[in-house]
N, C-alpha and C positions, 0 to 999 in steps of 0.2 A: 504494500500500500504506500502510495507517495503522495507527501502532503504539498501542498503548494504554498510558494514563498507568504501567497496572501492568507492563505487559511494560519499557518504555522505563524503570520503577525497577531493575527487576531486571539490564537489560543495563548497565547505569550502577555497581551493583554489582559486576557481573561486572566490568566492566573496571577499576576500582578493585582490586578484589581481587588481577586480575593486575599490573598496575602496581608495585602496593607487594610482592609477590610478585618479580616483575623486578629494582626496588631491592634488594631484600634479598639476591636472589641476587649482585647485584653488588656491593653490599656486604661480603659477604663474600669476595667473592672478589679483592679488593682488597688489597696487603701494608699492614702499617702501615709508616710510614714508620723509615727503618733508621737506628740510633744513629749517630753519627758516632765514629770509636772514640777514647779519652780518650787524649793522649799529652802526657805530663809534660815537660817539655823544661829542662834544668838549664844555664845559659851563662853567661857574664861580662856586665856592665850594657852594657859599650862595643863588643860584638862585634858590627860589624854584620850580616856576612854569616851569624852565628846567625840574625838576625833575618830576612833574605831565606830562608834555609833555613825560619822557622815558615811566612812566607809562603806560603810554596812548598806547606809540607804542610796548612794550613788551607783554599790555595785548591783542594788534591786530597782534601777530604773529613775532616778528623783537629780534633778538639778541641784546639787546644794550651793546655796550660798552661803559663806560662813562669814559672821562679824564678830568679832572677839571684845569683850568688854570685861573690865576689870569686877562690874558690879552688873547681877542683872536682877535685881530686886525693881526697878523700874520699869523695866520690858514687861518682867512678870505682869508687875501690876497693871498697867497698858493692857496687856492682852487678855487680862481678868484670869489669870491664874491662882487658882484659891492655893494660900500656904500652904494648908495641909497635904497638897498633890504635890509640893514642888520637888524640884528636880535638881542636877547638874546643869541642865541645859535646857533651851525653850527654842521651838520653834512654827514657822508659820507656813502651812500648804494652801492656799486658797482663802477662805475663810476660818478654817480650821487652826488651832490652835493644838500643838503636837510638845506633851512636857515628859522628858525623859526618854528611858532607853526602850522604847517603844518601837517594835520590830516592822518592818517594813513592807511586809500582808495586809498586817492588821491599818497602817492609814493606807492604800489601797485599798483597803474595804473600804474604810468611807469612805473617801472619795466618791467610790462607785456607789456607794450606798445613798451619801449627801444626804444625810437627817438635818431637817431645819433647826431640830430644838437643841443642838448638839453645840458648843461654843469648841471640846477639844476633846483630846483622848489625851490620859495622864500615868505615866507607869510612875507611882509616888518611892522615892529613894533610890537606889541603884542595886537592882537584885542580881544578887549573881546569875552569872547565865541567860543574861539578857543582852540582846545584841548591844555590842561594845564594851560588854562585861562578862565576856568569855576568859575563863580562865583552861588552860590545855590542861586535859586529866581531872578538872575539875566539879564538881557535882552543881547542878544546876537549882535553883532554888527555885520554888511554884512563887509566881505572881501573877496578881491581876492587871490585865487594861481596863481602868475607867473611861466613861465618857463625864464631862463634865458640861453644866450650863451657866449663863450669863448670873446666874444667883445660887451659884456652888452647889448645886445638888450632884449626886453621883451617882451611876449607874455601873452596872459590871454589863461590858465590852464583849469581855475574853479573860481567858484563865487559861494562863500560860505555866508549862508545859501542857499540852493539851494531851 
């Protein structure tokens, strides 16, 4: 069978046409690629285990910004961080208010969750075995995630280890 020069342009078209047709469907049906969500992180110059804890949340996806301050009694108060939850370290994802070594699922759940009555999630103290409180061979201590709201009430999150 022999094609002729004009039949053999046009099937050359044709397949061209779908190809780039192909592409485009694929193309769009492609996500762009997803923001990594911004989180402010406010600590002292010398804390280390702040610094394990950005670790922690930059190697799970989170933009950290970090500002170091000698005193963060201030921030706290600004961000409505009740005493009794406070931490090493405070920081801000969105609206959310994020105080301690609070593992980096769990503000991914909110996030995705976004409760309105929610001001912040608080892991109060610094419990062993909590992201940036990892000690090697060392035994991990049960703590809770609270949720906190604009007039201190507190809610259990999560109970970590689960």
């Amino acid at each position: 069978m022999t094609i002729s020069p004009r039949r053999s342009g046009s099937i050359a078209l044709f397949v061209t046409f779908v190809l780039l047709a192909a592409q485009s469907i694929s193309s769009a049906q492609q996500k762009p690629p997803a923001m990594k969500p911004l989180l402010n992180v406010y600590k002292t110059p010398t804390c280390g285990c702040c610094a394990k804890w950005v670790d922690h949340m930059r190697a799970n996806g989170f933009d950290a910004k970090v500002q170091d301050l000698p005193d963060l009694s201030a921030v706290k108060a600004k961000l409505g961080v009740p005493a009794e939850l406070g931490s090493c370290h405070t920081a801000q994802v969105g609206r959310y208010v994020i105080e301690g070594h609070i593992p980096a699922d769990a503000v991914l759940r909110l996030l995705k969750e976004r409760p309105t009555t929610v001001s912040g999630l608080a892991v109060p103290g610094m419990p062993m075995g909590s992201p940036g409180m990892e000690v090697p061979g060392g035994s991990v201590q049960p703590y809770l995630i609270l949720t906190f709201d604009r007039q201190g009430q507190t809610t259990v999150y999560e109970r970590r280890p689960r």
